[in-house]
N, CA, C and O atoms as a Tinker XYZ file with bonds, in Angstrom:
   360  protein
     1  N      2.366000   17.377000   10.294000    73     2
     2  CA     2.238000   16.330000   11.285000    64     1     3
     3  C      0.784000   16.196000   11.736000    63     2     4     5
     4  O      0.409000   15.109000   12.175000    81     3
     5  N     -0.146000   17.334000   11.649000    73     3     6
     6  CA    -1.686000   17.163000   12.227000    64     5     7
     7  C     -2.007000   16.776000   11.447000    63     6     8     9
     8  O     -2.748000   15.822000   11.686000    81     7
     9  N     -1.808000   17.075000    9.986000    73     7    10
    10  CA    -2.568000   16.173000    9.012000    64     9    11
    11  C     -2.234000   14.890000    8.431000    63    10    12    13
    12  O     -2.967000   14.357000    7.598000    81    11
    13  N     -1.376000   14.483000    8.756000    73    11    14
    14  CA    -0.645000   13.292000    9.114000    64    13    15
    15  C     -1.498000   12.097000   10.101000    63    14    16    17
    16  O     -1.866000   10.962000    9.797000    81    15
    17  N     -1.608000   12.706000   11.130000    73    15    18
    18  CA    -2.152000   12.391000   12.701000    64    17    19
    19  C     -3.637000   11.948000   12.214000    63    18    20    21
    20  O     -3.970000   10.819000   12.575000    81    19
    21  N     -4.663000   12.757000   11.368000    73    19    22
    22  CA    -5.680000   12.775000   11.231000    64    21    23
    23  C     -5.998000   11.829000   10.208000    63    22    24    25
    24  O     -6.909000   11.015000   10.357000    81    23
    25  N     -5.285000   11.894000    9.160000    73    23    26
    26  CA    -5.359000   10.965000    8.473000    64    25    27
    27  C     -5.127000    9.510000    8.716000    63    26    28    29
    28  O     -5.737000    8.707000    8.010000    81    27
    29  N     -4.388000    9.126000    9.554000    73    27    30
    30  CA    -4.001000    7.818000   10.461000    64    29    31
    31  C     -5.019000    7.067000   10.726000    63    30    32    33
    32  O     -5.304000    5.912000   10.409000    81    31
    33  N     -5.925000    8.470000   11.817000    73    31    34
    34  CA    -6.682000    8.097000   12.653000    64    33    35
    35  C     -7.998000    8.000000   11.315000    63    34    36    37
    36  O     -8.959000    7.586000   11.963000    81    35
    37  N     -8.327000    8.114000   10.324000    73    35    38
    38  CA    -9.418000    7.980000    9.573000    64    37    39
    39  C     -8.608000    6.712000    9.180000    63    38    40    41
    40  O     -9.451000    6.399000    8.339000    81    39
    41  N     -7.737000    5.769000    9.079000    73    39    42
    42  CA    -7.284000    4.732000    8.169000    64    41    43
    43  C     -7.730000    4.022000    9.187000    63    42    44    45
    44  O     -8.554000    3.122000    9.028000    81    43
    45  N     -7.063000    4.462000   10.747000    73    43    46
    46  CA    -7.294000    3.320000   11.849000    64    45    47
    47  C     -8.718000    3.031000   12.082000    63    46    48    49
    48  O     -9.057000    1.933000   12.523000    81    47
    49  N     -9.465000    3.843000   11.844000    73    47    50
    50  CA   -10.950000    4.185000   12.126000    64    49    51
    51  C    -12.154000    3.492000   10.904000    63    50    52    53
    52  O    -13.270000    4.002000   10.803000    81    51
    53  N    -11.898000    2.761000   10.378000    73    51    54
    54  CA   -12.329000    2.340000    9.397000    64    53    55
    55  C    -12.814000    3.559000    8.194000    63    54    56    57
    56  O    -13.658000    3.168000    7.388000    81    55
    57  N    -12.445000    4.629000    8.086000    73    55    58
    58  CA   -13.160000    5.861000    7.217000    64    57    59
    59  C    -13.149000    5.317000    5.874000    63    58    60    61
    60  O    -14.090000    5.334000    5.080000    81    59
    61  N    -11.596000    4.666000    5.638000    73    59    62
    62  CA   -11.081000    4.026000    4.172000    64    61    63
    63  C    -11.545000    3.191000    3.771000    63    62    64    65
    64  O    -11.494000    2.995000    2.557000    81    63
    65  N    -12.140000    2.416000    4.537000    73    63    66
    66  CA   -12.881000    0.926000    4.344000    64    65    67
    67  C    -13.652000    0.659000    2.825000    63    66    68    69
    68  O    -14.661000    1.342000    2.655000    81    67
    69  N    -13.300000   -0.193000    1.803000    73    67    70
    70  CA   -14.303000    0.072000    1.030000    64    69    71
    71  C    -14.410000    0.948000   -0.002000    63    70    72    73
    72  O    -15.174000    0.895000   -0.966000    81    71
    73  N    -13.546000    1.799000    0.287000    73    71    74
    74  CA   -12.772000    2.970000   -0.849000    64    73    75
    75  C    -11.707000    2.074000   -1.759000    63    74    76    77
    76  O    -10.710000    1.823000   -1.083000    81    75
    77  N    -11.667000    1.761000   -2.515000    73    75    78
    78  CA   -10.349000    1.340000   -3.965000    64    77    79
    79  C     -9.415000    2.547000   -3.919000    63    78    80    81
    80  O     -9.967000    3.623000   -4.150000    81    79
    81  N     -8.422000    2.568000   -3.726000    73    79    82
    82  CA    -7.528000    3.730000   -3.476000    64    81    83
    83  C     -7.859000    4.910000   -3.229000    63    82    84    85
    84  O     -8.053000    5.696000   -4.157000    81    83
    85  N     -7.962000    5.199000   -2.216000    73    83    86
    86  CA    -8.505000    6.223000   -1.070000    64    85    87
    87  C     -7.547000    7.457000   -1.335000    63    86    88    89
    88  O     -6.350000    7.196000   -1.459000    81    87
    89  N     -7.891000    8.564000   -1.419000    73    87    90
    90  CA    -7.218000    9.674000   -1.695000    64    89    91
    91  C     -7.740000   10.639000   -0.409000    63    90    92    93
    92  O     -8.792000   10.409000    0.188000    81    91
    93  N     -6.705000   11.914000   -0.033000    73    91    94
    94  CA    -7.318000   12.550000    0.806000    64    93    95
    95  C     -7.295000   14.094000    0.864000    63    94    96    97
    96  O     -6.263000   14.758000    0.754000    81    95
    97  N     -8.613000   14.633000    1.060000    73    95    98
    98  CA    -8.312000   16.136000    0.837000    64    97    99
    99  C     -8.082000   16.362000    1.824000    63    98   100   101
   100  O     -8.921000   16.175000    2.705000    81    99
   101  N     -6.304000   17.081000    2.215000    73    99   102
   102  CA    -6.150000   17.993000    3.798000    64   101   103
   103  C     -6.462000   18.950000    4.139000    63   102   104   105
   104  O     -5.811000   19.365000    5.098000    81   103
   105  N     -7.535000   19.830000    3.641000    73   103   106
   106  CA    -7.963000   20.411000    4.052000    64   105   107
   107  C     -9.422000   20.764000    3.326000    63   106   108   109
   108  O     -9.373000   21.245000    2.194000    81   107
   109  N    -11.001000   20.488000    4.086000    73   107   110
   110  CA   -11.658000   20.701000    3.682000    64   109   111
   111  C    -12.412000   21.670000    3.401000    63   110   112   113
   112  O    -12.800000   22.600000    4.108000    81   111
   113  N    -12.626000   21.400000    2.243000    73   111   114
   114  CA   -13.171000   23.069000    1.387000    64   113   115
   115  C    -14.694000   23.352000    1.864000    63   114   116   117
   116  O    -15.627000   22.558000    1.738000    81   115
   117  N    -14.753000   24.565000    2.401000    73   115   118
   118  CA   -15.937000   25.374000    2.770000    64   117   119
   119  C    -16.188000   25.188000    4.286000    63   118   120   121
   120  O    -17.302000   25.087000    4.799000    81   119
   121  N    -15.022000   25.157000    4.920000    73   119   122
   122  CA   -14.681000   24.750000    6.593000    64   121   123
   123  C    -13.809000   25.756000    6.491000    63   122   124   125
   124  O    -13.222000   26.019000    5.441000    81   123
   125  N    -13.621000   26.573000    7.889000    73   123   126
   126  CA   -12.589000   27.529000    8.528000    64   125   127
   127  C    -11.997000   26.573000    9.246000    63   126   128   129
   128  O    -12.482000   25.609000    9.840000    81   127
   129  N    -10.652000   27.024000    9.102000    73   127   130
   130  CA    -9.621000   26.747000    9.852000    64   129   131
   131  C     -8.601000   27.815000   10.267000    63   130   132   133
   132  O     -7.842000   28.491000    9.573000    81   131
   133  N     -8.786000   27.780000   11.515000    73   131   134
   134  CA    -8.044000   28.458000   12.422000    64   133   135
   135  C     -6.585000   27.978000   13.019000    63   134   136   137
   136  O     -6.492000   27.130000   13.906000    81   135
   137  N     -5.589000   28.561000   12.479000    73   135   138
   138  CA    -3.673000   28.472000   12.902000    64   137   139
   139  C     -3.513000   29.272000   13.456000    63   138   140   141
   140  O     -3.887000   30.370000   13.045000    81   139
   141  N     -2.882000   29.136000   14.661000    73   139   142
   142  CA    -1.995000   30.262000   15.689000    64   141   143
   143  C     -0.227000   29.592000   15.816000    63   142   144   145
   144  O      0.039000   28.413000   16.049000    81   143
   145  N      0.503000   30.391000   15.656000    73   143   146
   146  CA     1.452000   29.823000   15.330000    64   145   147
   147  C      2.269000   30.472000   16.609000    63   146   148   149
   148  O      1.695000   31.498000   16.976000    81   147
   149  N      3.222000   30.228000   17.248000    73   147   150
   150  CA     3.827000   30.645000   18.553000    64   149   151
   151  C      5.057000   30.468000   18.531000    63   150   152   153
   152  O      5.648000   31.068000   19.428000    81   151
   153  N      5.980000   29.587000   17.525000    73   151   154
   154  CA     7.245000   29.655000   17.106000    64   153   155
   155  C      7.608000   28.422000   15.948000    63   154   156   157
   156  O      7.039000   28.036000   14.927000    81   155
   157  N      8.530000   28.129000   16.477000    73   155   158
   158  CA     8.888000   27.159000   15.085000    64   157   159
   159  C      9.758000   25.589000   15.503000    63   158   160   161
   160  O     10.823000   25.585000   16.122000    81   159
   161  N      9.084000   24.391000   15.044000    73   159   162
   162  CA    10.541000   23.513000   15.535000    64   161   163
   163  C     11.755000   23.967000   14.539000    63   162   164   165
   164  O     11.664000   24.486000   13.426000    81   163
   165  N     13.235000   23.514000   15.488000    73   163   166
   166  CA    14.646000   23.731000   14.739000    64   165   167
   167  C     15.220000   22.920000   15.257000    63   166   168   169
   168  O     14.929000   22.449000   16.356000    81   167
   169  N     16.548000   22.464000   14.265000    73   167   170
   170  CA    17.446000   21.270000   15.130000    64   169   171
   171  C     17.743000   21.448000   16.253000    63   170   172   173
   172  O     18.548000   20.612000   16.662000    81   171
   173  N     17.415000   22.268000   17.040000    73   171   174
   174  CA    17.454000   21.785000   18.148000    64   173   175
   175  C     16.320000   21.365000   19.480000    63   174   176   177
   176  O     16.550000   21.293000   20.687000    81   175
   177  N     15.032000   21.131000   18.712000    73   175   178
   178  CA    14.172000   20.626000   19.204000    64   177   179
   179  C     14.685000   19.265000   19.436000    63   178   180   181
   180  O     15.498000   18.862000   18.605000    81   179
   181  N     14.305000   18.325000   20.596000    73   179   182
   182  CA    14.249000   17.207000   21.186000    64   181   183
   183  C     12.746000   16.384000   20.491000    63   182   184   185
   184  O     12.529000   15.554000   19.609000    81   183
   185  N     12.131000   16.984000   21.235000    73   183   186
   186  CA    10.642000   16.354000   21.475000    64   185   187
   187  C      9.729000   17.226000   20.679000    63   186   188   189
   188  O      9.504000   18.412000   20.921000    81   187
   189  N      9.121000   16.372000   19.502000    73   187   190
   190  CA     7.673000   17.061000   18.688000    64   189   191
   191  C      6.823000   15.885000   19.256000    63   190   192   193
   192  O      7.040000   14.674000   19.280000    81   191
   193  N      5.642000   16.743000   19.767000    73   191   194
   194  CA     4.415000   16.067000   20.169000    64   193   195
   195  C      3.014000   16.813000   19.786000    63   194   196   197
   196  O      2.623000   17.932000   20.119000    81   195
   197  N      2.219000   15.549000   18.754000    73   195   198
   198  CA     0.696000   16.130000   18.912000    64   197   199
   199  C     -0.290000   15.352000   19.478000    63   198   200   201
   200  O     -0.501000   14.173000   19.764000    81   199
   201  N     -0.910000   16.623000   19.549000    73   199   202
   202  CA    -2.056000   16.589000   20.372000    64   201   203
   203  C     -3.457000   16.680000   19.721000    63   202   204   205
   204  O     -3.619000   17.817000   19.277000    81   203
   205  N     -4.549000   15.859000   19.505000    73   203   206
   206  CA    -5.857000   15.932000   18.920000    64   205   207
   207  C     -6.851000   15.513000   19.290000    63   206   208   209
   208  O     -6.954000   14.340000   19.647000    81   207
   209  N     -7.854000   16.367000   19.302000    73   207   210
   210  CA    -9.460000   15.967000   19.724000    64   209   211
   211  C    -10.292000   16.012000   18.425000    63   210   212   213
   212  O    -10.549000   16.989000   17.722000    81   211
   213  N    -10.692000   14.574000   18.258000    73   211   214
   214  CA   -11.569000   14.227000   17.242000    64   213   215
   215  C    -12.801000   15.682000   17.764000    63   214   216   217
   216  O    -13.127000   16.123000   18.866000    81   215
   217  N    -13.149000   16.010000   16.487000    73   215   218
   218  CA   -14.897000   17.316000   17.044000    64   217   219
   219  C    -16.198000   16.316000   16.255000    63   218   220   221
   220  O    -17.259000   15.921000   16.737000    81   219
   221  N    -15.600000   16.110000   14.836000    73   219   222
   222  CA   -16.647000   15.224000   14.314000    64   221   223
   223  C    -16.156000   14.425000   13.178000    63   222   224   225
   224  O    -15.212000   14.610000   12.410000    81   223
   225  N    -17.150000   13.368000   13.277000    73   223   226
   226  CA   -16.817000   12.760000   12.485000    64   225   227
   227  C    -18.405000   12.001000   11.095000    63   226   228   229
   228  O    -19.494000   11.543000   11.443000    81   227
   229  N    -17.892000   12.157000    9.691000    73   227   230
   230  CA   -19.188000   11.913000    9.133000    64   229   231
   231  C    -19.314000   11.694000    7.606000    63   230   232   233
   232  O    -18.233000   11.732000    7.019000    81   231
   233  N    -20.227000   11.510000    6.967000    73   231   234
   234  CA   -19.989000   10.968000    5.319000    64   233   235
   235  C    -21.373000   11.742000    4.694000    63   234   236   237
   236  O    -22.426000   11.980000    5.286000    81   235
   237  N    -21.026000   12.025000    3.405000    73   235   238
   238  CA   -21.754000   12.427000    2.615000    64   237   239
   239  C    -21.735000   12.003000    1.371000    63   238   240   241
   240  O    -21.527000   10.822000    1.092000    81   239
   241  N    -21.935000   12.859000    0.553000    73   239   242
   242  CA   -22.278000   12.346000   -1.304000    64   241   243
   243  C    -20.561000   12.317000   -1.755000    63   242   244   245
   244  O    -20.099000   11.612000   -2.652000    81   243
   245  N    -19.762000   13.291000   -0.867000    73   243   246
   246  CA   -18.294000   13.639000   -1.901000    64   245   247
   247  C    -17.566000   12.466000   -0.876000    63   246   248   249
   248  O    -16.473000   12.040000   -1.249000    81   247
   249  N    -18.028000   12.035000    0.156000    73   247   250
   250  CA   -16.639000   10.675000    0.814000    64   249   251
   251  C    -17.219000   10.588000    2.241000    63   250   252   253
   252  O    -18.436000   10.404000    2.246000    81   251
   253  N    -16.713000   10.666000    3.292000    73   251   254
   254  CA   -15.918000   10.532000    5.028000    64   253   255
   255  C    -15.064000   11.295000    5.210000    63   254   256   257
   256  O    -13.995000   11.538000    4.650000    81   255
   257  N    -15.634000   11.716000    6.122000    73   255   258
   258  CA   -14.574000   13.087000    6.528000    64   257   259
   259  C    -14.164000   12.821000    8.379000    63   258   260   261
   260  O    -14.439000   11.959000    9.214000    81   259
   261  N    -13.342000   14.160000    8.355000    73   259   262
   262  CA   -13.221000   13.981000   10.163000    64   261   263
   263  C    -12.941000   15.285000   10.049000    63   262   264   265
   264  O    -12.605000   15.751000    8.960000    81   263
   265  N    -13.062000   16.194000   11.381000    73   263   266
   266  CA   -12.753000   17.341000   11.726000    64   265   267
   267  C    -11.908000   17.317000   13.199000    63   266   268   269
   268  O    -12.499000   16.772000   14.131000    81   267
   269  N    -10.988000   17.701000   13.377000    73   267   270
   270  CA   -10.335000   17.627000   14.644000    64   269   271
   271  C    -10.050000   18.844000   15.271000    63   270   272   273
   272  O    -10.625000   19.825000   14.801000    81   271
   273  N     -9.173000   19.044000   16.381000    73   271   274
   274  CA    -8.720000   20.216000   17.170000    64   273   275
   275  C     -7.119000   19.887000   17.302000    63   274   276   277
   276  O     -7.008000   19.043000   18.191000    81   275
   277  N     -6.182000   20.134000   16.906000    73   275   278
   278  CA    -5.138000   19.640000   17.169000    64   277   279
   279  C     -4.142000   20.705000   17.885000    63   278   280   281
   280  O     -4.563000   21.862000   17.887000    81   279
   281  N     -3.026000   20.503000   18.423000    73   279   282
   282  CA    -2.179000   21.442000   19.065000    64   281   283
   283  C     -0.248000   20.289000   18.927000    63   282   284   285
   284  O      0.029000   19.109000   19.144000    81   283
   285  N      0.498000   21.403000   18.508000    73   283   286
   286  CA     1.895000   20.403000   18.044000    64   285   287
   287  C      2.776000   21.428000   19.386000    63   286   288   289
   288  O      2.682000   22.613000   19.707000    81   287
   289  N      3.472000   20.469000   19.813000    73   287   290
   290  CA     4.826000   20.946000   20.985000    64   289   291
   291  C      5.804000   20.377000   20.649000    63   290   292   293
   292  O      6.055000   19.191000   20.434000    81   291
   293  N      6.646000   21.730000   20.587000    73   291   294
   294  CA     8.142000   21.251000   20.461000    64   293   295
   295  C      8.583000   21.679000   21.977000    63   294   296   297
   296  O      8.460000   22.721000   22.622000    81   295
   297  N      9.140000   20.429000   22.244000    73   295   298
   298  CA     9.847000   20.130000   24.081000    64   297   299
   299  C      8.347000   20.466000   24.530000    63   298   300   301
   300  O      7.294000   19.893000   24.250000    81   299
   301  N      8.682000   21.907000   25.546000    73   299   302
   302  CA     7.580000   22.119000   26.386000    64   301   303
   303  C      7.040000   23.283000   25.972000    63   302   304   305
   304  O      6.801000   23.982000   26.956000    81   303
   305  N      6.701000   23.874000   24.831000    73   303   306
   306  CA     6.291000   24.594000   24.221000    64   305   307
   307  C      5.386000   24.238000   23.014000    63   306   308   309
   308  O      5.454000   23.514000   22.021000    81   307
   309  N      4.417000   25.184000   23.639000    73   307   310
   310  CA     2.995000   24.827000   22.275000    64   309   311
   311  C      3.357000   25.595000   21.154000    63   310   312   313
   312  O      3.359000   26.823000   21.067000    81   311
   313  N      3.611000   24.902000   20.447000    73   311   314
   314  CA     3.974000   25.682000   18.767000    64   313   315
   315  C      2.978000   26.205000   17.623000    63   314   316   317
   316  O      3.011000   27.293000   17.049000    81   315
   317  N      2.087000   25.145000   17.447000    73   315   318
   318  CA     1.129000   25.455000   16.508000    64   317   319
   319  C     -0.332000   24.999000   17.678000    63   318   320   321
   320  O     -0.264000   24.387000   18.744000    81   319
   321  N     -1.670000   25.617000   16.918000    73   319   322
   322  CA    -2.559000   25.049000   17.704000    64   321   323
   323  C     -3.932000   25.589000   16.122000    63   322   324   325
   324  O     -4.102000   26.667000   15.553000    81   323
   325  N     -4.604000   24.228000   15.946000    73   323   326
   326  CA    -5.050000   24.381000   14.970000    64   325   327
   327  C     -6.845000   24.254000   15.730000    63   326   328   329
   328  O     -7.078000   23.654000   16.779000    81   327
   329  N     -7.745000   24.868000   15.011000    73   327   330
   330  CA    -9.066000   24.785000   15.404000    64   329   331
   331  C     -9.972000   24.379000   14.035000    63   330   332   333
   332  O    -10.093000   25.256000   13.179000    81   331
   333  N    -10.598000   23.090000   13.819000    73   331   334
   334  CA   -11.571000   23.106000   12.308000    64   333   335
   335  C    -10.363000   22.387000   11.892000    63   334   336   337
   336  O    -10.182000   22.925000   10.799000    81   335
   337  N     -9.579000   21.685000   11.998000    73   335   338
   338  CA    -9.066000   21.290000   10.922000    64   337   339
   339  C     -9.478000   19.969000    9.944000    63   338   340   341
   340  O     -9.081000   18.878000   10.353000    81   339
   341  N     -9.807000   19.980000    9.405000    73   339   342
   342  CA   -10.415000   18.875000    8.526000    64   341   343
   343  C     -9.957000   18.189000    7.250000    63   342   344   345
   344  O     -9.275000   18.710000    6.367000    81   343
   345  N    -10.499000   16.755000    7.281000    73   343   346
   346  CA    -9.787000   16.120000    5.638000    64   345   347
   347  C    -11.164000   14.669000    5.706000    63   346   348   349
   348  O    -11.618000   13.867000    6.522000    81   347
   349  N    -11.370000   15.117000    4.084000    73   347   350
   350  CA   -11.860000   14.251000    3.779000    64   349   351
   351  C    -11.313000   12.655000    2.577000    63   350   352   353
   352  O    -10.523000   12.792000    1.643000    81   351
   353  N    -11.909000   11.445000    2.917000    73   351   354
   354  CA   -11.255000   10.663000    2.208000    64   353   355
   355  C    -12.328000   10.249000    1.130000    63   354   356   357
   356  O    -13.455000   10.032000    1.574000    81   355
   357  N    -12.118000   10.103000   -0.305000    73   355   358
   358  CA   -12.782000    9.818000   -1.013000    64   357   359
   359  C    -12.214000    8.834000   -1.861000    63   358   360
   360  O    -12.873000    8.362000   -2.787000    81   359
């Protein structure tokens, strides 16, 4: 779902613009990424909600990229919470 979320937000964001079928790496290579994991959704979760703070955003020789901070809640519980997470579109 964060990489889902992130990717959205690079389509909504013009990142794709200009790309002929845009492909996307979910996770970018030679970036740390940090997962803390705190439980799990199950059918009987109600409510999945994420949460993301763009950190950066930028282009080079291999595409457009974005790096975010994201955090996922199931009901009222923080489930996952990601730090560095990144994808680039090329």
């Amino acid at each position: 779902a964060m990489c889902q979320l992130l990717r959205y937000y690079m389509i909504e964001r013009g990142l794709t613009d200009g790309l002929p079928s845009p492909r996307f790496e979910p996770v970018m290579l030679g970036r740390e990424v940090t997962w803390k994991y705190r439980g799990q959704i199950t059918p009987e979760t109600r409510l999945i909600t994420v949460e993301m703070e763009i950190l950066e955003v930028g282009e080079d020789a291999t595409g457009r990229w974005a790096v975010a901070e994201a955090t996922l809640w199931g009901d009222d519980t923080c489930v996952y919470r990601a730090h560095g997470i990144g994808m680039r579109a090329f």
